[in-house]
N, C-alpha and C positions, 0 to 999 in steps of 0.2 A: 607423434599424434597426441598425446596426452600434453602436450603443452601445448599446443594447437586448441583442444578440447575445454581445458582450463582457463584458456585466456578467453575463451569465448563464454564459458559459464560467465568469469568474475566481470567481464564490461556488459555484459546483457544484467548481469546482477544490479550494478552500478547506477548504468541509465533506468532499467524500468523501474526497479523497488527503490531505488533514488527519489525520481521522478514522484511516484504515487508516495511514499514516507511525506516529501514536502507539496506536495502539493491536498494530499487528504489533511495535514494540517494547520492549513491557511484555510483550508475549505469552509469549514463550521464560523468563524470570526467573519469570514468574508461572506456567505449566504447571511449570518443574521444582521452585519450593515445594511446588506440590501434590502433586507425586512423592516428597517427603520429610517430608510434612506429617503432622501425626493426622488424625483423622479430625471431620469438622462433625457434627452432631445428624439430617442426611440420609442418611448413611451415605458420603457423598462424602470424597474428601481434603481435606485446609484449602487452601483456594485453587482446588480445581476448577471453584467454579462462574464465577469471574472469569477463569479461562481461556474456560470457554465462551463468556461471554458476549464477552471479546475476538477470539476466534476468530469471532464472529457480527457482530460489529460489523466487522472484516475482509471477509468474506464477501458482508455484505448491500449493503455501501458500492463494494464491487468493482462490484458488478451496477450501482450505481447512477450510478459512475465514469463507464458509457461514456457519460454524456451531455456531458463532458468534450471530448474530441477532437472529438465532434461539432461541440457549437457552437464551438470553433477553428476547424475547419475552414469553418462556417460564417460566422465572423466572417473567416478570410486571406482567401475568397473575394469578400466584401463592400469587404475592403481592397485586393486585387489582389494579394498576395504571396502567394498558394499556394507559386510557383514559386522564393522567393528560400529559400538554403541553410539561414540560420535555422531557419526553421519545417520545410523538411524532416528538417535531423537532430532538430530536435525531436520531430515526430511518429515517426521511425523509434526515440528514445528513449523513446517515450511508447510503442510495440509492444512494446518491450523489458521495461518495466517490467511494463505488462500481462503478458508473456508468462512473467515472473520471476514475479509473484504468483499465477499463475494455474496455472501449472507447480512450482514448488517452495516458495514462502511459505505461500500454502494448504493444499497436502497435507501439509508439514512440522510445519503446526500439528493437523492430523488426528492425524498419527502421534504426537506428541506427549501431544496428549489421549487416546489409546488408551493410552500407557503410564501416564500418570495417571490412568485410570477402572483401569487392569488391575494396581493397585498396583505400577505398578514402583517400585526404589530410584532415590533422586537419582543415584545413580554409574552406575546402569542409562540412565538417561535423561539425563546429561549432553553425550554427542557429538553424541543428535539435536539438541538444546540450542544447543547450538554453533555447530551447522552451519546452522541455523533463526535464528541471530543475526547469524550473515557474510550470510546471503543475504537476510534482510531490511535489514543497513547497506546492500549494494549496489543493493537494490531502493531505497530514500530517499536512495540519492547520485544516483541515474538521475533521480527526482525534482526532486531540488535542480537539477541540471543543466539541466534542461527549463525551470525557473523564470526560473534564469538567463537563460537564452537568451530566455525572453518576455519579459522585460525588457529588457535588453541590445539584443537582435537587430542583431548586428552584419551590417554589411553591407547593413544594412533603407534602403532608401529613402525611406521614410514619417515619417524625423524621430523616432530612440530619446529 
């Protein structure tokens, strides 16, 4: 069961926090084209619709993330280490990042495409840009971090 459990944490890992890692950061380069952009044969900006669609693939994968932690949780419990340091700063990392994407990666890329549906200029929509760039690096360091640590797992009893 636990390897059953394991293989399902690490490829739900894979596709969704894969998925949103690369696709939140193409996001910010590609909404502020589209803020500087002409316009496509839809009436949209050039590049709007790859914003949205990054923004949706962000989004949809978020939701589908939490099954993530779960079956972690479900597989430390199968191994006995709930309790060893590892896996809890990792999980309190893994709140983090949830709580970073969920709170300001998300809404950043909203505001973002609001100023790209609402023609703003590229120099109108560059700070949000910015600021939507730092806090998605930070969000996929918190990531990288977490990776580490399931691998690594120092301190782990169970033989890294």
């Amino acid at each position: 069961m636990t390897e059953f459990l394991l293989s399902v944490h690490v490829l739900v890992a894979i596709v969704t926090v894969g998925s949103i890692t690369v696709a939140a950061s193409m996001f910010p380069r590609t909404a502020l084209r589209a803020c500087g952009g002409g316009e496509e044969p839809d009436g949209r900006s050039e590049g709007t619709g790859t914003a949205v669609l990054l923004h949706r693939v962000c989004t949809g994968y978020a939701v589908a993330g939490v099954v993530v932690p779960v079956f972690g949780i479900a597989t430390g419990a199968q191994l006995g280490v709930l309790t060893d340091a590892w896996l809890i700063v990792s999980l309190v990392l893994t709140v983090a990042a949830a709580a970073l994407l969920g709170l300001a990666v998300l809404p950043g890329q909203r505001r973002l495409l609001a100023l790209a549906e609402g023609a703003a200029t590229e120099e109108e929509a560059r700070p949000t840009a910015s600021r939507l760039s730092m806090t998605t690096g930070m969000f996929n360091v918190l990531w990288a971090v977490v990776v580490v640590l399931m691998i690594v797992r120092p301190g782990s009893t169970t033989g890294a």
